[in-house]
N, C-alpha and C positions, 0 to 999 in steps of 0.2 A: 504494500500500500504506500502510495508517496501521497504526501498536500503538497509538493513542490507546485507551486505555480507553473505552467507551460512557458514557451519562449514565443512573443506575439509572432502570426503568419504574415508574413510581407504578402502583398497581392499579386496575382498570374494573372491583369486584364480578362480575368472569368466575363466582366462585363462591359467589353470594349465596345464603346459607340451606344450601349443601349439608355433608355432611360427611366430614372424609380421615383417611384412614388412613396413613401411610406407615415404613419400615422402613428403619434406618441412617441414621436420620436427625439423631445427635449429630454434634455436630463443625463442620467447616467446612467440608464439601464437595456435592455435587446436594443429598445426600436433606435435607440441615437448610435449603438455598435454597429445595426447593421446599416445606417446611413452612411458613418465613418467606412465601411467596410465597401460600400455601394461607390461611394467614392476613391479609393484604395485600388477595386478592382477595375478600374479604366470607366465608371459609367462617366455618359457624357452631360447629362444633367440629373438632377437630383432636388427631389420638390419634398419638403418635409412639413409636417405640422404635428398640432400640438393644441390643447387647450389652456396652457401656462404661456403665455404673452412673453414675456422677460427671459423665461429660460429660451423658449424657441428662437429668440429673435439672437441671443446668446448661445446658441448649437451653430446657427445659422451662418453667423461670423468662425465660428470656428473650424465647421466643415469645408468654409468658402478661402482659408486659409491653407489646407491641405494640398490645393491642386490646382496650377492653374488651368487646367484642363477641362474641367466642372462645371460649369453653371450651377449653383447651388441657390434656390428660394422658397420660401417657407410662407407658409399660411395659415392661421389661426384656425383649427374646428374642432366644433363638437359633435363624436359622433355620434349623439343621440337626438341630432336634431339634422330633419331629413334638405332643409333648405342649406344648411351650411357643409353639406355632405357633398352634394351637387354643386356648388361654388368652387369648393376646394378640387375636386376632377377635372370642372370646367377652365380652371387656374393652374391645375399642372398640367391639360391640358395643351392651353396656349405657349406656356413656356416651355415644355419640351417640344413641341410638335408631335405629339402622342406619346403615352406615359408606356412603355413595354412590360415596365414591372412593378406592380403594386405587394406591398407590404404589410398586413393587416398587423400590426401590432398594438393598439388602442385595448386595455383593457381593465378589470379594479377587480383587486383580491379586498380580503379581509375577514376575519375569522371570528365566527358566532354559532353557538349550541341552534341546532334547528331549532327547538322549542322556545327560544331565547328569541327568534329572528321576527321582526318586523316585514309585512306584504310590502315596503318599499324599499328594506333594505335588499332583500331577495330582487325585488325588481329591477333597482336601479345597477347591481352586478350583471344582469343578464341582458340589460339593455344598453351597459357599454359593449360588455365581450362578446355576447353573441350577435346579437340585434343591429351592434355597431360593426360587426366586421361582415355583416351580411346588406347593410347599406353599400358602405363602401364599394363591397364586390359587384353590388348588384348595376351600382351608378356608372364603377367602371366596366363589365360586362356592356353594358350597352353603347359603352366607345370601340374597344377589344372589337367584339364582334362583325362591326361591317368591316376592319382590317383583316381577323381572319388570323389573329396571330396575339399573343401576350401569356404573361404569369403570373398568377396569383399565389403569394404565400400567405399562412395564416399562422398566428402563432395560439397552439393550444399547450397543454402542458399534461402530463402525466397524470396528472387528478381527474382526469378524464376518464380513465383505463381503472386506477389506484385509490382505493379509501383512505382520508384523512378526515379525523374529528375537527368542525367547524369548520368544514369548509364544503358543507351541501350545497349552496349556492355557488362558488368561484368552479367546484367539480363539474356542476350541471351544466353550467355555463359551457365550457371549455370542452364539456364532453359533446355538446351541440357544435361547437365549431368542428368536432371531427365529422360530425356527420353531413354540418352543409358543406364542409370539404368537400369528402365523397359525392354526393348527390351534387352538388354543381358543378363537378369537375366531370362526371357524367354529360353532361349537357353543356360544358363550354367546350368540349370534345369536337363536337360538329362545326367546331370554329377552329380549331389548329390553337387551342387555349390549353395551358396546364395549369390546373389547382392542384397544390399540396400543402402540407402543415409540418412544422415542427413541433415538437412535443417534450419541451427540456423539463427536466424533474426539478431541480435547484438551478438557479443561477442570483449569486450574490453582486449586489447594488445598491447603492445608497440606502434610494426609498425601501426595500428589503430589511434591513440594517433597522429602520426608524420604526418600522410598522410590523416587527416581528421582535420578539423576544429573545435574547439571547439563546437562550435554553432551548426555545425553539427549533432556530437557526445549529444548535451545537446535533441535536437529536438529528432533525433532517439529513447534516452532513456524515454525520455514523453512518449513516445507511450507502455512503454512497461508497463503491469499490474503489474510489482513487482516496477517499477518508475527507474530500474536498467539496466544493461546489464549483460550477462551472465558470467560467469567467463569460459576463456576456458577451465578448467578442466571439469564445469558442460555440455560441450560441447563432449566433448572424453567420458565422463562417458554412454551419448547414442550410441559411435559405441563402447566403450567394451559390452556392452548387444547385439548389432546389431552382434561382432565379437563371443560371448558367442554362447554354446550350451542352453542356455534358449530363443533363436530366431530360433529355428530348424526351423519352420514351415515360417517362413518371408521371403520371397524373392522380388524381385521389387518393394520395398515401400520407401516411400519418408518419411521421421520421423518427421516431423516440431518440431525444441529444440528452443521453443517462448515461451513468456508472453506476445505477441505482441496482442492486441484486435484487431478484425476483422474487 
């Protein structure tokens, strides 16, 4: 077992000339790695947002720092709201000249006894993470499609598959983004479209760190076979291959990015 931290991957233009879209992506956790990463691997623009004003506009300078290769612009949404969902497509839209690769990373954990749980707090989890990553897809799907070509990644998580106490609602959630994976990656098939999912068990981040308990945080990583948690880079690194031409053949699969023992 090692927690030796990994040695960062330098980029192989996995995504040379293409361009991404992704969501949630201020801050320090997956979705801002795999914009850093989006960038890194040769993409030629890159459109990010975020419901945090200050941090996005602060990702935004510092991805646009990385490359002068890049076009890098951001745009504020939320994705529980269907008019600012369609703005923000229609926005990375025009500044890339068609978005290739969409990122669903938008989503809200948080840990409560079902019998404990409030009908809004249940609500309001399932209608960023599922509800919001099925807007998105749906908004972008009807661009994707009269091209005839794009990728959709989504991010689910292991709680999907795996029981954890208090966390019935962030599970059900996450366990719906595997299945509208599948079933719309079915049917954006007849378009030259690939949908897939990542599925990381842990990955340690700030807001992780603030909104999880130590103890928590220490029990989760016991379980994992490298004795560690993922770094989110090593998380983004499986939807740049998911977003790559070396996944042509992948659609509707769920990726599990675990050392977690069975």
């Amino acid at each position: 077992m090692s927690k030796d931290t990994p040695t960062y991957v330098e980029g192989h233009n996995l995504l040379a000339g293409k361009t991404v879209l992704l969501t949630a992506a201020a801050g320090a956790g997956i979705g801002f790695a795999a914009a850093k990463r989006s960038v890194e691997e040769g993409a030629r623009a890159v459109v990010i947002s975020d419901v945090h004003e200050g941090r996005l506009a602060q990702a935004c300078d510092t991805l646009a720092a990385i490359s002068d290769n890049c076009v890098v612009s951001a745009k504020r949404c939320d994705v529980t709201n269907e008019q600012e969902v369609c703005d923000l497509v229609e926005f990375a839209e025009m500044q890339t000249g068609g978005v290739d690769v969409l990122i669903n990373n938008a989503g809200l954990g948080g840990s409560r006894r079902l019998v404990d749980m409030a009908d809004d707090e249940w609500a309001r989890v399932l209608d960023i993470t599922l509800t919001g990553t099925m807007r998105m897809s749906r908004a972008m799907l009807r661009c994707m499609q009269p091209r005839e070509r794009g990728v959709i990644i989504n991010n689910a998580s292991v709680l999907g598959w795996r029981a954890q106490e208090e966390q019935c609602h962030y599970a059900a959630a996450k366990a719906g983004v595997m299945a509208l994976t599948r079933c719309s990656a079915i049917e954006a098939a007849d378009y030259g479209i690939r949908i897939n999912a990542v599925s990381p068990s842990i990955a340690m981040h700030e807001f992780l760190r603030k909104t999880s308990s130590p103890e928590l945080l220490e029990t989760l990583t016991s379980h994992e076979a490298f004795g560690r948690a993922a770094e989110v880079w090593e998380v983004a690194n499986v939807m740049m291959f998911l977003a790559s031409d070396y996944a042509s053949y992948m659609t509707g699969e769920v990726v599990s990015v675990s050392s977690q023992r069975a």
